[in-house]
C-alpha positions as CSV (number, residue, x, y, z in Angstrom):
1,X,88.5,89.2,124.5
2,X,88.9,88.0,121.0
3,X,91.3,84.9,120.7
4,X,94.0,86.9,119.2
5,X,94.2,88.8,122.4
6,X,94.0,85.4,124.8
7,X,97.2,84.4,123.4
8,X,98.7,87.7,124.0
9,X,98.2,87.6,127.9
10,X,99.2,84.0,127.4
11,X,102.3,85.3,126.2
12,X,102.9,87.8,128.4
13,X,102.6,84.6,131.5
14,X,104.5,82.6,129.9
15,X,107.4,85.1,129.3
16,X,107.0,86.2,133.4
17,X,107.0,82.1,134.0
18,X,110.4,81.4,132.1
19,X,111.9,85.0,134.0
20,X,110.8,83.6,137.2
21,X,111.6,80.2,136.8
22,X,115.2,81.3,135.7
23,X,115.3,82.4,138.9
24,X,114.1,79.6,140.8
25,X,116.4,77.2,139.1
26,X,115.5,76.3,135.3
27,X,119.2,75.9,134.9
28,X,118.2,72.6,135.4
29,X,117.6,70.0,133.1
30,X,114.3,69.9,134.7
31,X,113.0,73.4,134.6
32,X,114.6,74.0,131.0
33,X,112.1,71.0,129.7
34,X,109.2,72.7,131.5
35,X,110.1,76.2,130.0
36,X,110.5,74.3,126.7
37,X,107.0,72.4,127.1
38,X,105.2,75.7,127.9
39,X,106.4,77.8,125.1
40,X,105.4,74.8,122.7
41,X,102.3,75.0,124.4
42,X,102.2,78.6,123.5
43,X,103.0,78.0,119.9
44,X,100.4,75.2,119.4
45,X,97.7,77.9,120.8
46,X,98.5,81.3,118.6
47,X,98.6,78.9,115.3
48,X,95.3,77.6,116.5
49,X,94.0,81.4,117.3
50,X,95.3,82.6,114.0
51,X,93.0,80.4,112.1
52,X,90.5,83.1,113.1
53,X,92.7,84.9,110.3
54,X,91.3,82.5,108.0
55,X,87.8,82.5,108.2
56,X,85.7,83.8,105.6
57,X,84.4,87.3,107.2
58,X,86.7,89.2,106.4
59,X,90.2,90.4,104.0
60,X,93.1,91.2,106.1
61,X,96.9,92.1,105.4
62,X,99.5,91.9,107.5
63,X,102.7,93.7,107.8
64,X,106.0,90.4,108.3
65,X,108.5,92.5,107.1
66,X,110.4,95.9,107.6
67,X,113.8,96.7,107.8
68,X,116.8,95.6,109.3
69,X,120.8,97.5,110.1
70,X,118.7,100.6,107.7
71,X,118.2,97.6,104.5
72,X,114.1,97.5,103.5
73,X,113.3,93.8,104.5
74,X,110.1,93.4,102.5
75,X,107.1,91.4,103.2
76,X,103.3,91.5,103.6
77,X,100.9,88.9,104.1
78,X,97.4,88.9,102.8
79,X,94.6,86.4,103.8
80,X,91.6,86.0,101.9
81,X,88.6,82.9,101.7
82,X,90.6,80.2,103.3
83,X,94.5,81.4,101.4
84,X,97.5,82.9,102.2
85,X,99.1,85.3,99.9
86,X,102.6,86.2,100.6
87,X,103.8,89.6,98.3
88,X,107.9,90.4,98.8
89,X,109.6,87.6,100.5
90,X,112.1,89.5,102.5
91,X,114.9,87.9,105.1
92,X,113.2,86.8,107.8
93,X,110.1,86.7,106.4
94,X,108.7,83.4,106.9
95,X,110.3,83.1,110.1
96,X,108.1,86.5,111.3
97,X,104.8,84.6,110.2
98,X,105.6,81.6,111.9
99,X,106.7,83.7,115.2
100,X,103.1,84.6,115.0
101,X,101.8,81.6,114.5
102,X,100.7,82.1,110.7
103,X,100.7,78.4,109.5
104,X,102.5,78.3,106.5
105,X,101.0,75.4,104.8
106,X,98.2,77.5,104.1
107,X,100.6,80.0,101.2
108,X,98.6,79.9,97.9
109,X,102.0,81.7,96.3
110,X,104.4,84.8,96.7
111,X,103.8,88.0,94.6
112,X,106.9,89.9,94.0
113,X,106.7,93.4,93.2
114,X,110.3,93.6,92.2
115,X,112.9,90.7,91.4
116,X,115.2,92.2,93.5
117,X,117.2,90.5,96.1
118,X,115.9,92.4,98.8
119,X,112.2,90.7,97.8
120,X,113.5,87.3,97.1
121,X,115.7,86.8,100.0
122,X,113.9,84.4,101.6
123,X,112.0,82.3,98.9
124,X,113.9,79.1,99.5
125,X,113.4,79.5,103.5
126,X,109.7,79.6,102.7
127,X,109.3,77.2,100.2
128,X,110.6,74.6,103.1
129,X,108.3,75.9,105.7
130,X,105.1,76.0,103.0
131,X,105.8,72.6,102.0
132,X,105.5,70.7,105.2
133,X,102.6,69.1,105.7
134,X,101.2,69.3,102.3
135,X,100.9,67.4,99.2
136,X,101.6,69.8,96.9
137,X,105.2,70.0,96.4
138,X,105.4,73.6,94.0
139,X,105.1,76.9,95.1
140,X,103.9,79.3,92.4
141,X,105.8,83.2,92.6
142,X,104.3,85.6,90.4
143,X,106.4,88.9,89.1
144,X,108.5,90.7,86.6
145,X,109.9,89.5,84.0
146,X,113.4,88.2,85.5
147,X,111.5,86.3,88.3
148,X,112.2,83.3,86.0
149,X,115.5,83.8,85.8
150,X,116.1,84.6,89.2
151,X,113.7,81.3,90.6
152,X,115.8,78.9,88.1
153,X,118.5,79.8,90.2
154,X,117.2,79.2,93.6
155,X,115.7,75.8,92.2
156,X,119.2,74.6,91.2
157,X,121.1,75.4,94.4
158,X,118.4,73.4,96.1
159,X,118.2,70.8,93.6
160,X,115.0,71.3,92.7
161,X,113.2,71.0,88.9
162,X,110.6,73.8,89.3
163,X,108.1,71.3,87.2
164,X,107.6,68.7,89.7
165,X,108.7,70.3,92.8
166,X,110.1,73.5,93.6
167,X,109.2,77.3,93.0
168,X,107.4,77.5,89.8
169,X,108.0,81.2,88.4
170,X,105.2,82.8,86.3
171,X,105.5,86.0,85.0
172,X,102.4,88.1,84.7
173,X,103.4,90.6,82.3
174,X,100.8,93.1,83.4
175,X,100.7,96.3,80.7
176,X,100.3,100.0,82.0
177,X,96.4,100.4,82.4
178,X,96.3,96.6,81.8
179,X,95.5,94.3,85.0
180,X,96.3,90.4,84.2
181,X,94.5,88.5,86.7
182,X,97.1,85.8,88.8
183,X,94.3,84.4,90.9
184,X,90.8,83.6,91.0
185,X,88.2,81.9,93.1
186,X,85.6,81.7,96.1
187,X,85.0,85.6,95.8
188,X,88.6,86.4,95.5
189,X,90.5,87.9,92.4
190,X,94.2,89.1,92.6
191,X,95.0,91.3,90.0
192,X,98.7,92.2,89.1
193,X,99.4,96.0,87.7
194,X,101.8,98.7,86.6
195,X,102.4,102.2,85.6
196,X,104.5,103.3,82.5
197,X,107.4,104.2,85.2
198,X,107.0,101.0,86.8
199,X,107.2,99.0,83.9
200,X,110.3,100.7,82.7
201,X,112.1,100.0,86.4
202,X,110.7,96.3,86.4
203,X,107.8,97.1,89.5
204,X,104.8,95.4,90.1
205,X,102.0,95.8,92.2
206,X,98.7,93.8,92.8
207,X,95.0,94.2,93.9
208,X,93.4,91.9,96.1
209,X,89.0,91.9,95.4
210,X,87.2,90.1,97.8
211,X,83.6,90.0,98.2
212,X,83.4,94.0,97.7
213,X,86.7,94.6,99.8
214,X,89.8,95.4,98.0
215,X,93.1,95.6,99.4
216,X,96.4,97.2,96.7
217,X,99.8,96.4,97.7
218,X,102.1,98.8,96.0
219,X,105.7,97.5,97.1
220,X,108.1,100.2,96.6
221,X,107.0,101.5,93.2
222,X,104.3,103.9,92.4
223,X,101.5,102.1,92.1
224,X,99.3,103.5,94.4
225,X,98.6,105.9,91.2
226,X,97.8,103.0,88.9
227,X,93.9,103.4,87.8
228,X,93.7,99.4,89.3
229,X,94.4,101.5,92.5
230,X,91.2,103.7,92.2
231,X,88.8,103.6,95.0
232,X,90.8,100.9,97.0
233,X,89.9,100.5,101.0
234,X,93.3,100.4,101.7
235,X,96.4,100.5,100.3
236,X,100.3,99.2,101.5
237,X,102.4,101.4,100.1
238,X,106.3,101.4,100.7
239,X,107.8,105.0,101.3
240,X,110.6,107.1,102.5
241,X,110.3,110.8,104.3
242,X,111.1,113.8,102.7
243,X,114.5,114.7,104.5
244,X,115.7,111.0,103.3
245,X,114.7,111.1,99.7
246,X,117.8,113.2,99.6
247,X,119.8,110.9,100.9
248,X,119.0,107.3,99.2
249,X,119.3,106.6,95.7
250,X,115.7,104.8,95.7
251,X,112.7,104.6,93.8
252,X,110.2,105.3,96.7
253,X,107.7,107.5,96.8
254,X,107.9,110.2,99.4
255,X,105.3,109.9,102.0
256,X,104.0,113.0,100.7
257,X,103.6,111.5,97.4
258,X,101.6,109.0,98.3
259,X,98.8,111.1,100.3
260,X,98.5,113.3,97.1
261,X,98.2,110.3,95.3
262,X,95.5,108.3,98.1
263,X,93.9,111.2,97.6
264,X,93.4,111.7,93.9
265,X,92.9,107.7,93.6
266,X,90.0,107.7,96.5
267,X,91.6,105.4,99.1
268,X,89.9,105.1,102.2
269,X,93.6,104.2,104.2
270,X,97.3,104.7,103.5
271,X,99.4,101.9,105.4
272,X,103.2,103.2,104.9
273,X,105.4,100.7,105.5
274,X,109.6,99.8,105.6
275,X,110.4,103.0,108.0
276,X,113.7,102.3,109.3
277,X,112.5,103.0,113.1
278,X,109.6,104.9,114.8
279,X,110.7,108.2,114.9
280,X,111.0,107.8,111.1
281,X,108.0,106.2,111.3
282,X,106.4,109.4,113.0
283,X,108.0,111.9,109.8
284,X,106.3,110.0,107.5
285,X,102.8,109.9,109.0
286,X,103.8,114.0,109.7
287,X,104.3,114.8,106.2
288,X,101.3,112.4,104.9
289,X,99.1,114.3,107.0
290,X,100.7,117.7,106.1
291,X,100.2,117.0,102.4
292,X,96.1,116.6,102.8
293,X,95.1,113.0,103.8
294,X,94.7,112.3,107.8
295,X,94.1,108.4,106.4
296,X,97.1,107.0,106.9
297,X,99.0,105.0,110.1
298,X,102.3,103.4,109.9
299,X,103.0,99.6,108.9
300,X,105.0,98.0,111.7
301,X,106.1,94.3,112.0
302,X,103.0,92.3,113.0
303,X,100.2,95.3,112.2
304,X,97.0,93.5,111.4
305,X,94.7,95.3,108.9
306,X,91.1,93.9,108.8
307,X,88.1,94.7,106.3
308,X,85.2,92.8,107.8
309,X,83.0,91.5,105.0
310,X,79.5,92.5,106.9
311,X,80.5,96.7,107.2
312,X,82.6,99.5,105.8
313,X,85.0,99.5,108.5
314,X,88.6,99.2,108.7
315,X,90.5,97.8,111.9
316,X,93.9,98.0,112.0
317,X,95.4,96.2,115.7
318,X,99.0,94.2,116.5
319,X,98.7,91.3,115.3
């Protein structure tokens, strides 16, 4: 059993533990300082297994953010030599990492596909859990155009400068069939894209290279088309089912758009993510299949996707 899984029987005892022990009397002062000490315990142990995530054999993504009352909560976490990249910072989405004991003084920057609300919701929450415990008091967040705008904000409600500490915007400006490289280093380049409809709506997506793996995180635009998309081993793309296209006034592709389009670009997997609940979950991965590519699983809350350095493989597990 890998470490990953240890902590999840740990869990699981610990959670029957703090049952039981209600029970038996950890109404008490007593028992309630136990309970407490073994679920710190707990936490100290999955933030020690998840530095596995952090090693350098292979990329991985992970899904910390979905949807919440039917709104899109976006967020997904990739890991690559040694960094944490965090693309869409949804509500609740720092607090989903650390849950799982991602340590969050490992986040190189955020990548925002959009500068909507819905994908900075929780900057400011994750700026204060990134900074601890590190010297370096900025936070870079790449995306469109009004990112600036829109990080200027949150720096002045937290009286912050943005030049010496802070969330330091940079817009990458990519150009339709134009990739502007946002990172570099140690085998790893993150490339931010768009399409000609993207750019019009203010969408970004971005490519993550390492060491012949290549994840593309498509947000809820259409960049799973992009030509920076081509031959990708897997792609996060956000989408909605055919019978709720209808029904929302959203920019999403349908997941039968995005099969055609994982086709025609040559992706090895589809990860759909930001259905509202699993039976939802279930249309989509119906009609993806239905439109011709049998690649594709649904992005839940804590999905791990893995692309081990040494192979051609592709593991996808709970995180």
């Amino acid at each position: 059993m890998n470490a990953i899984g240890k902590s999840s029987v740990v869990f699981v005892t610990l959670s029957g533990l703090f049952w039981g022990g209600w029970v038996l009397g950890s109404q008490t002062p007593e028992g309630q300082e136990a309970i407490a000490r073994a679920y710190a315990a707990y936490a100290e142990q999955q933030t020690t297994a998840n530095e596995d995530l952090f090693d350098s054999t292979a990329l991985r993504a992970v899904v910390c953010g979905g949807s919440e009352n039917g709104a899109q909560q976006p967020c997904l976490a990739v890991v690559a030599g040694g960094r944490l990249f965090i693309v869409d910072a949804g509500s609740g989405a720092a607090e989903s990492l650390i849950q799982r004991g991602v340590p969050m003084a490992r986040l190189q920057a955020v990548l925002l596909t959009s500068s909507g609300l819905q994908q900075m919701s929780d900057l400011s929450e994750m700026y204060g859990q990134a900074a601890r415990g590190r010297d370096d008091a900025l936070l870079p967040v790449y995306g469109p155009a009004d990112t600036q705008r829109m990080v200027d904000g949150l720096n002045q409600a937290a009286g912050m400068d943005g030049a010496s500490r802070g969330l330091q915007a940079w817009g990458p400006s990519p150009e339709p069939g134009r990739s502007v490289i946002v990172f570099e280093g140690d085998g790893l380049t993150v490339s931010a894209f768009t399409t000609q409809e993207d750019a019009f709506t203010g969408r970004v997506g971005y490519r993550f290279d390492y060491r012949g793996r290549s994840i593309v995180v498509g947000g809820d635009g259409r960049m799973i088309g992009a030509e920076a998309a081509l031959n990708a081993d897997v792609v996060l793309q956000g989408a909605q089912s055919q019978a709720l296209s209808h029904l929302r006034q959203q920019a999403s592709m349908t997941a039968a758009e995005v099969a055609a389009s994982a086709r025609g670009s040559n992706a090895g997997l589809v990860v759909l993510t930001g259905a509202n609940n699993q039976v939802e979950a279930q249309v989509q991965l119906s009609e993806a299949r239905a439109a011709g590519f049998d690649d594709v699983v649904s992005g839940r809350v804590g999905t791990l996707v893995e692309l081990p350095l040494d192979n051609m493989e592709i593991n996808v597990r709970p995180l």
